[in-house]
PyMOL Python script that loads the backbone (N, CA, C, O; Angstrom):
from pymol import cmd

cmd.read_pdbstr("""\
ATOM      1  N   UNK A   1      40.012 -27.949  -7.312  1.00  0.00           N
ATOM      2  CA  UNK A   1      38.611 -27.756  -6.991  1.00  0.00           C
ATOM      3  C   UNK A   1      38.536 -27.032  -5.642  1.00  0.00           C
ATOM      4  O   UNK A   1      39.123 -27.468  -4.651  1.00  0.00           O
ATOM      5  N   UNK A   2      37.755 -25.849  -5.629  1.00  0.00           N
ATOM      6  CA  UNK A   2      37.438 -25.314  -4.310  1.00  0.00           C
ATOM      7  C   UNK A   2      36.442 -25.900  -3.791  1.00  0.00           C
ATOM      8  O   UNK A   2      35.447 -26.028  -4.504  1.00  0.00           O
ATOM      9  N   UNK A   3      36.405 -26.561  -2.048  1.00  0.00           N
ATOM     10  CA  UNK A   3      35.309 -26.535  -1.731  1.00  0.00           C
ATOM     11  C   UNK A   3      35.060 -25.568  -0.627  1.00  0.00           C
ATOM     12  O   UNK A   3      35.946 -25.142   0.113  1.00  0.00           O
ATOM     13  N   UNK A   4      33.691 -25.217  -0.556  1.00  0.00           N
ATOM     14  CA  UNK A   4      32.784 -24.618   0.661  1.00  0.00           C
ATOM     15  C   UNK A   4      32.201 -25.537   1.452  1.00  0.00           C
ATOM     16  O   UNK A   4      31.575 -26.530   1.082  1.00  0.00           O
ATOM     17  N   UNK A   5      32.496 -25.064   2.905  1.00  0.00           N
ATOM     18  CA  UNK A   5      32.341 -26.127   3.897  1.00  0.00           C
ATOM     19  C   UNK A   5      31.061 -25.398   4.541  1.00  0.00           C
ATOM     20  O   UNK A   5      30.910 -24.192   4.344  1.00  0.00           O
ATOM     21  N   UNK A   6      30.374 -25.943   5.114  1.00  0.00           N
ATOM     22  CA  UNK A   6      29.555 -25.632   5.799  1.00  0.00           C
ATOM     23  C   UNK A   6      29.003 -26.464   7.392  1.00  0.00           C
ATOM     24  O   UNK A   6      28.486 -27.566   7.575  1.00  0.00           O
ATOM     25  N   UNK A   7      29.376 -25.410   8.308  1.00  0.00           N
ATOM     26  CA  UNK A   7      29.337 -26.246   9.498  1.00  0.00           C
ATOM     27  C   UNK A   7      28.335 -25.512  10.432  1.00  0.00           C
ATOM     28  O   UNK A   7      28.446 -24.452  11.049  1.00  0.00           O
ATOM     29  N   UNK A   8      27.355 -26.383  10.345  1.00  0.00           N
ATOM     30  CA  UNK A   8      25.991 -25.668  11.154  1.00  0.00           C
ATOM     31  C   UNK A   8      26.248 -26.430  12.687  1.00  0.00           C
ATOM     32  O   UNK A   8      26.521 -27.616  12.873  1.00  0.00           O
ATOM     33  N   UNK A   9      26.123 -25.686  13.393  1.00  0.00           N
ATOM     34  CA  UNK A   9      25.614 -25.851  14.888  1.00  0.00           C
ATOM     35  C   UNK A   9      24.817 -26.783  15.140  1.00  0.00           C
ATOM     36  O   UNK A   9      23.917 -26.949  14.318  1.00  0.00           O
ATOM     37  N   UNK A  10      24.866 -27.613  16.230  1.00  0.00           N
ATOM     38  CA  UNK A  10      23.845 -29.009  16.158  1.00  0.00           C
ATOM     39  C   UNK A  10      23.008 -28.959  16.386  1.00  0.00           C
ATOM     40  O   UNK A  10      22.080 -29.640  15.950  1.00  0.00           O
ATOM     41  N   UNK A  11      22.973 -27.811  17.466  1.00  0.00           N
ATOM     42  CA  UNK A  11      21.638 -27.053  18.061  1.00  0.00           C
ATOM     43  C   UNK A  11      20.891 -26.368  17.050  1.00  0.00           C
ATOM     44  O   UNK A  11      19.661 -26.373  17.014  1.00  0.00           O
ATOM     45  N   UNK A  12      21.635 -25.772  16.222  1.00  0.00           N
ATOM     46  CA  UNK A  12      20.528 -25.091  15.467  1.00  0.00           C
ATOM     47  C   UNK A  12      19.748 -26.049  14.052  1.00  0.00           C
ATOM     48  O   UNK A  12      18.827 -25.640  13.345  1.00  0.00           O
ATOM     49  N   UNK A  13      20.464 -27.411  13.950  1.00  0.00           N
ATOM     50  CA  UNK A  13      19.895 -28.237  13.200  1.00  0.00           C
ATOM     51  C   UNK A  13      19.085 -29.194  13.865  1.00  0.00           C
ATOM     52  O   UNK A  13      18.708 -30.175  13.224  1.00  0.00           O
ATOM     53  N   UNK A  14      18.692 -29.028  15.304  1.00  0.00           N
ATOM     54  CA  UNK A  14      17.827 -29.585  15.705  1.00  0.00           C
ATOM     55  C   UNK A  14      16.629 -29.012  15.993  1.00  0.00           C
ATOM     56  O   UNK A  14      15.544 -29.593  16.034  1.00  0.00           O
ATOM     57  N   UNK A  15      16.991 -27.097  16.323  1.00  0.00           N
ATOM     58  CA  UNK A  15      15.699 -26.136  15.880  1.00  0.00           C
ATOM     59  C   UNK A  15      15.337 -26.465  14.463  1.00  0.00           C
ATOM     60  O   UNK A  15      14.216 -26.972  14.426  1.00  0.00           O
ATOM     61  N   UNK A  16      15.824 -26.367  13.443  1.00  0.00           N
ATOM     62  CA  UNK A  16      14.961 -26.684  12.515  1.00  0.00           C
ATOM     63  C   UNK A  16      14.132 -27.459  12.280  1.00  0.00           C
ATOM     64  O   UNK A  16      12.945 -27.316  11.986  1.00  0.00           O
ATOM     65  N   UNK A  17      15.053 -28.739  12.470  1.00  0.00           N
ATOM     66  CA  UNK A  17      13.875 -30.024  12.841  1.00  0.00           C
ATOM     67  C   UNK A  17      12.966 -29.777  13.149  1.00  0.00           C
ATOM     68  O   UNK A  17      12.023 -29.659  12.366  1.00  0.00           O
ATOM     69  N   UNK A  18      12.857 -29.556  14.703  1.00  0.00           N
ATOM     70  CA  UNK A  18      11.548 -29.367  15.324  1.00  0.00           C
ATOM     71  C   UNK A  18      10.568 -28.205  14.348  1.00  0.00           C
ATOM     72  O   UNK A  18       9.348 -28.210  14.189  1.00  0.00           O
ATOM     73  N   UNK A  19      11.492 -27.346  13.848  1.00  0.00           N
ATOM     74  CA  UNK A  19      10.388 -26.281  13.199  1.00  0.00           C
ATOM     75  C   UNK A  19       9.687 -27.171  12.242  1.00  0.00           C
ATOM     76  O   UNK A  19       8.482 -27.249  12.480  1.00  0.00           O
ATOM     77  N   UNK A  20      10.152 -27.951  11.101  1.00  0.00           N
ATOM     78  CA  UNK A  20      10.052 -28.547  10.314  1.00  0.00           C
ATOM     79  C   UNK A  20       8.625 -29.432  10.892  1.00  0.00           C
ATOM     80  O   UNK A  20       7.567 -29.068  10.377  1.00  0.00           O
ATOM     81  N   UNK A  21       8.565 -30.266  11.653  1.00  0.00           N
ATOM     82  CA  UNK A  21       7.641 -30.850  12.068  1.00  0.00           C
ATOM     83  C   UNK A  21       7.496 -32.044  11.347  1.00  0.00           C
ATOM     84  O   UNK A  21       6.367 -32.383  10.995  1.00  0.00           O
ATOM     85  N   UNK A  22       8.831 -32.981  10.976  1.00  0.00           N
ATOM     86  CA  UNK A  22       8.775 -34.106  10.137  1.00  0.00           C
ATOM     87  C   UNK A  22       8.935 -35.273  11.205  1.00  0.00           C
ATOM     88  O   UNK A  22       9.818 -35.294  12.062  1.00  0.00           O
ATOM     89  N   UNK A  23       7.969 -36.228  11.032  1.00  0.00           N
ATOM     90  CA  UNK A  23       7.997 -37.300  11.439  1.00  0.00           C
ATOM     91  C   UNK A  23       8.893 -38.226  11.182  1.00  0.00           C
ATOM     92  O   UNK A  23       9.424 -38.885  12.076  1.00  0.00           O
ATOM     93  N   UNK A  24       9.206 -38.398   9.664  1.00  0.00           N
ATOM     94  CA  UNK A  24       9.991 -39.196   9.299  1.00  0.00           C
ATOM     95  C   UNK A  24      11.415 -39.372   9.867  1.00  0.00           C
ATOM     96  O   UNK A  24      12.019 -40.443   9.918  1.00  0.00           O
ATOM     97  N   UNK A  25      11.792 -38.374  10.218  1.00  0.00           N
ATOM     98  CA  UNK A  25      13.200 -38.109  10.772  1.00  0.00           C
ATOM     99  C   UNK A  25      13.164 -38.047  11.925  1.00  0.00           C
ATOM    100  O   UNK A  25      12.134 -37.535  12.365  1.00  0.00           O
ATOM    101  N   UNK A  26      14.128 -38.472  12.878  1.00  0.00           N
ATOM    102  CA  UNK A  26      14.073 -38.187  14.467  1.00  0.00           C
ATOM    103  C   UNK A  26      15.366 -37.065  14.828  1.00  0.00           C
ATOM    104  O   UNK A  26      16.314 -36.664  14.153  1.00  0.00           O
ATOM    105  N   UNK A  27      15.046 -36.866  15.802  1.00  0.00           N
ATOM    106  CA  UNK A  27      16.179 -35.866  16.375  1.00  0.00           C
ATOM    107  C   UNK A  27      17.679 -36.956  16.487  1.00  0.00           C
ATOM    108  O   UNK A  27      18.805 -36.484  16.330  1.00  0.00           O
ATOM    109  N   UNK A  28      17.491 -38.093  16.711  1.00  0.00           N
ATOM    110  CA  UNK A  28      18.964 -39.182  17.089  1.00  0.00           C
ATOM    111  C   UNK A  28      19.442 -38.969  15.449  1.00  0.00           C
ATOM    112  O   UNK A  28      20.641 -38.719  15.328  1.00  0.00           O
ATOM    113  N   UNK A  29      18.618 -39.040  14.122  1.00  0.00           N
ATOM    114  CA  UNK A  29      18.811 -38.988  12.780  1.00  0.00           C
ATOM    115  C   UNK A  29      20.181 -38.088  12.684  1.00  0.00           C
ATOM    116  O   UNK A  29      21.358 -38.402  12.504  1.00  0.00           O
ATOM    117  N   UNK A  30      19.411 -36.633  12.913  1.00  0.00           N
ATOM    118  CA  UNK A  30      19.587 -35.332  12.748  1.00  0.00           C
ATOM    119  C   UNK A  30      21.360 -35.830  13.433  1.00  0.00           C
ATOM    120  O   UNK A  30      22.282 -35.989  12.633  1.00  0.00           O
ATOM    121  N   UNK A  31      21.547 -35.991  14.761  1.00  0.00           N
ATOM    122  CA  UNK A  31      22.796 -36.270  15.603  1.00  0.00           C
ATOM    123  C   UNK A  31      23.753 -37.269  14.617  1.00  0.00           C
ATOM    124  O   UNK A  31      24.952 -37.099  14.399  1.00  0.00           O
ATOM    125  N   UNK A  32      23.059 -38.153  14.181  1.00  0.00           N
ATOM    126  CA  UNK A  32      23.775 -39.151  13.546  1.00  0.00           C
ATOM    127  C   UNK A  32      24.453 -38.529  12.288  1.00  0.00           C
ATOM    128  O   UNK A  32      25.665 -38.380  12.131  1.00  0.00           O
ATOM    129  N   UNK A  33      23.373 -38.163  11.341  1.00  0.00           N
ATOM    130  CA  UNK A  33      23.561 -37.488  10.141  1.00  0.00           C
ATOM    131  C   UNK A  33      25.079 -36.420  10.450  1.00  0.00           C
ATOM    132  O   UNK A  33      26.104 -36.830   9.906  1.00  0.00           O
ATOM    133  N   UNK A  34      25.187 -35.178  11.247  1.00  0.00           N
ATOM    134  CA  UNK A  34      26.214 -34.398  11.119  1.00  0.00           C
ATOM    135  C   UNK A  34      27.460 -34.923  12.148  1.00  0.00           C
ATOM    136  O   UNK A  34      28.584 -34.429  12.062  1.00  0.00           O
ATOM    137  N   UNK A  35      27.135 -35.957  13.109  1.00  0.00           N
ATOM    138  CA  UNK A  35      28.002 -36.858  13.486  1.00  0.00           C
ATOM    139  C   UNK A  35      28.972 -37.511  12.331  1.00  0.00           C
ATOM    140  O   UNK A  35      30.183 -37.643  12.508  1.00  0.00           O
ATOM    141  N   UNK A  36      28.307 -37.893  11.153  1.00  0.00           N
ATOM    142  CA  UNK A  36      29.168 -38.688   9.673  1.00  0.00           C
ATOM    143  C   UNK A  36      29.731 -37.371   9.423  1.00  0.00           C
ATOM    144  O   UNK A  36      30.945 -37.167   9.429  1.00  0.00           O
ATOM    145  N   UNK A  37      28.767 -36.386   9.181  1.00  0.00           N
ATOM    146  CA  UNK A  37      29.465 -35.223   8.083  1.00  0.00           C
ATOM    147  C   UNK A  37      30.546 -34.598   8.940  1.00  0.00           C
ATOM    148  O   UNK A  37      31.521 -34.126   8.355  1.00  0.00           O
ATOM    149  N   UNK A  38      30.485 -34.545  10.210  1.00  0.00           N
ATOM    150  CA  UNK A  38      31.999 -33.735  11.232  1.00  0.00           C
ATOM    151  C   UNK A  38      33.416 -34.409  10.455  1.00  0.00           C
ATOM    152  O   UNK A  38      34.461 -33.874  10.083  1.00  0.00           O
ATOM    153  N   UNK A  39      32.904 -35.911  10.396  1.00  0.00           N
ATOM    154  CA  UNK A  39      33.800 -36.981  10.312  1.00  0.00           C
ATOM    155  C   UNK A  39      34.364 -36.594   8.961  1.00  0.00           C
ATOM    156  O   UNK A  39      35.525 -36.201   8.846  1.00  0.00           O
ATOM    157  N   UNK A  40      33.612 -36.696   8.041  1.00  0.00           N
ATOM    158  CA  UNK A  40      33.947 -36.666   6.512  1.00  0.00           C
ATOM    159  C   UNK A  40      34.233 -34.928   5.853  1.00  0.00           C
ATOM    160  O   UNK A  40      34.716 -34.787   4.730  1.00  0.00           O
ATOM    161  N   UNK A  41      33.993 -34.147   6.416  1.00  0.00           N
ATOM    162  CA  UNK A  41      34.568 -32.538   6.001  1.00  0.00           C
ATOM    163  C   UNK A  41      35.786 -31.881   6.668  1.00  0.00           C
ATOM    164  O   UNK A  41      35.924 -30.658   6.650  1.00  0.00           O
ATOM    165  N   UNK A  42      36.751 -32.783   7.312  1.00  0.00           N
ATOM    166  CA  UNK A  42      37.836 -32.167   7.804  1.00  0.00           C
ATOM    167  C   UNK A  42      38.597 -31.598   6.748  1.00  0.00           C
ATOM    168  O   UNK A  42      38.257 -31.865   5.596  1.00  0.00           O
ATOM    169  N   UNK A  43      39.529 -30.892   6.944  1.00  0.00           N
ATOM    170  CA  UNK A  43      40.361 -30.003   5.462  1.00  0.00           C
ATOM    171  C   UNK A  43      41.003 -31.301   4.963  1.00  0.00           C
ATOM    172  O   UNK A  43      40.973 -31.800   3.838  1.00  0.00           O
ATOM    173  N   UNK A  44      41.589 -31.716   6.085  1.00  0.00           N
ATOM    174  CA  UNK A  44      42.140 -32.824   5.337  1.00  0.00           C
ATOM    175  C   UNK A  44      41.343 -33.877   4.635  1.00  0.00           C
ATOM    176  O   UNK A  44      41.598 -34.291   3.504  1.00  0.00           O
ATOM    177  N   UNK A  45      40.675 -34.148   5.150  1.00  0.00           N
ATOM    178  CA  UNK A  45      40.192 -34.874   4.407  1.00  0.00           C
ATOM    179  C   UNK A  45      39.733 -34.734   2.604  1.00  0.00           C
ATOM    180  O   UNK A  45      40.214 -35.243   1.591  1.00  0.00           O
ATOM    181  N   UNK A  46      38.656 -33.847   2.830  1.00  0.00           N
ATOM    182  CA  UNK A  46      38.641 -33.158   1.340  1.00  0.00           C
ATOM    183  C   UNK A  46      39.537 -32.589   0.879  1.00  0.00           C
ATOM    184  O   UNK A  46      39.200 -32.065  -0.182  1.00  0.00           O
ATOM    185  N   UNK A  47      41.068 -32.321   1.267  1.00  0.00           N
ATOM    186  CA  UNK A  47      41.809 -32.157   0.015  1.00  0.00           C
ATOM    187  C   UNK A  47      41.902 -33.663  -0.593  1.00  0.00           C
ATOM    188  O   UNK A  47      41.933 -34.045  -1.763  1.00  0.00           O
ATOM    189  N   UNK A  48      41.941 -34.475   0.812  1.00  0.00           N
ATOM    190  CA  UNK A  48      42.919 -36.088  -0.034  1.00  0.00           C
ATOM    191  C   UNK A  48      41.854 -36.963  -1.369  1.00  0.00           C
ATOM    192  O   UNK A  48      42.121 -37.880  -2.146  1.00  0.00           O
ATOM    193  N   UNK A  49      40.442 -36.044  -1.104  1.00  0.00           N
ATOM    194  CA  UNK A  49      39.036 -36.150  -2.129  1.00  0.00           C
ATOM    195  C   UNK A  49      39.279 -35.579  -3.228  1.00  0.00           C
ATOM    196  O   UNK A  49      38.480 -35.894  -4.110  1.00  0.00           O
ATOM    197  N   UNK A  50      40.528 -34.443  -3.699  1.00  0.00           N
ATOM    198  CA  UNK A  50      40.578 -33.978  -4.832  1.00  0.00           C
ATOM    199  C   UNK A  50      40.524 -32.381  -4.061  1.00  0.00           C
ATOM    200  O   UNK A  50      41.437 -31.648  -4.441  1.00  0.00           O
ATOM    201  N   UNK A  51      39.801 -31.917  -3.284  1.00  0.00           N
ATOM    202  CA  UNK A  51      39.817 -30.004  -3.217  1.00  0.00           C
ATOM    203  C   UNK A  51      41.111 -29.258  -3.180  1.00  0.00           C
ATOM    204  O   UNK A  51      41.877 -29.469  -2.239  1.00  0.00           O
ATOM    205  N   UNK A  52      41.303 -28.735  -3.754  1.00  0.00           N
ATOM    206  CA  UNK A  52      42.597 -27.548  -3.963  1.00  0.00           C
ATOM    207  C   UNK A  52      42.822 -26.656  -2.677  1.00  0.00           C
ATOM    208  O   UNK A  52      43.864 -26.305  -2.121  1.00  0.00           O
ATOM    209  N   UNK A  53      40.821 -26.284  -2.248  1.00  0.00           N
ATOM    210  CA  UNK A  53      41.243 -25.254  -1.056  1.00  0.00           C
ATOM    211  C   UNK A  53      39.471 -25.193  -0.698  1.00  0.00           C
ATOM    212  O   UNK A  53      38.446 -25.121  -1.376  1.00  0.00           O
ATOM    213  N   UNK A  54      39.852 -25.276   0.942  1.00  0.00           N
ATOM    214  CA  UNK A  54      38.636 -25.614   1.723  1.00  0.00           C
ATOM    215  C   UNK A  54      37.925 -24.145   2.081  1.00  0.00           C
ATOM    216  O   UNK A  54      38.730 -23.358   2.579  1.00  0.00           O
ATOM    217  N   UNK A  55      36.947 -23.771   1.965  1.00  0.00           N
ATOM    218  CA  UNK A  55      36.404 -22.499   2.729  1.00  0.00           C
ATOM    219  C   UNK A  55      35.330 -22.658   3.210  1.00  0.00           C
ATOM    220  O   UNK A  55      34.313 -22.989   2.601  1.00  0.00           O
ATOM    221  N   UNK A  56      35.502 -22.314   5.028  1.00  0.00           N
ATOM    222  CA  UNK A  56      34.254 -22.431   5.923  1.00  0.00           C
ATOM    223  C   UNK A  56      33.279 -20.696   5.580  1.00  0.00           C
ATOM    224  O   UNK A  56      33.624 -19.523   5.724  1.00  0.00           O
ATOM    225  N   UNK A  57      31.912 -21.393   5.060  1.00  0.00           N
ATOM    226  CA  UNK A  57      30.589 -20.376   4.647  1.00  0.00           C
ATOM    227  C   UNK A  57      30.331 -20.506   6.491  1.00  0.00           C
ATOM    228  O   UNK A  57      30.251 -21.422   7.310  1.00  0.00           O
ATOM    229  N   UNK A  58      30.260 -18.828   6.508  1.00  0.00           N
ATOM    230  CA  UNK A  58      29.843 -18.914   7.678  1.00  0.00           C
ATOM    231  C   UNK A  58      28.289 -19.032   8.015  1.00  0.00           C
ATOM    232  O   UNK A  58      27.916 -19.114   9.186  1.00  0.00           O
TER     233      UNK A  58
END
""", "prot")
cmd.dss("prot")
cmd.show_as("cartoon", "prot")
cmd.util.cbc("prot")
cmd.orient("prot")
């Protein structure tokens, strides 16, 4: 299985936020949220998930 990784800037997922204008979510969310995903998309990691071969979408 190939996967595509995708690693957005924290800064720029916290411009969105704010563009977004959602209450429901806080900016600490947003930190927390790609804080897990840093954790859980290392190469290694998703190969030991099954991926054959990792590719960062720029």
């Amino acid at each position: 299985m190939t996967t595509l990784r995708f690693n957005p800037d924290l800064a720029d997922l916290l411009q969105q936020h704010a563009e977004r204008g959602r209450t429901d979510i806080t900016a600490a969310d947003i930190r927390a949220y790609a804080a897990i995903m840093a954790r859980h998309t290392a190469a290694d990691q998703l190969c030991s998930d099954g991926a054959t071969a990792v590719h960062d979408v720029p």
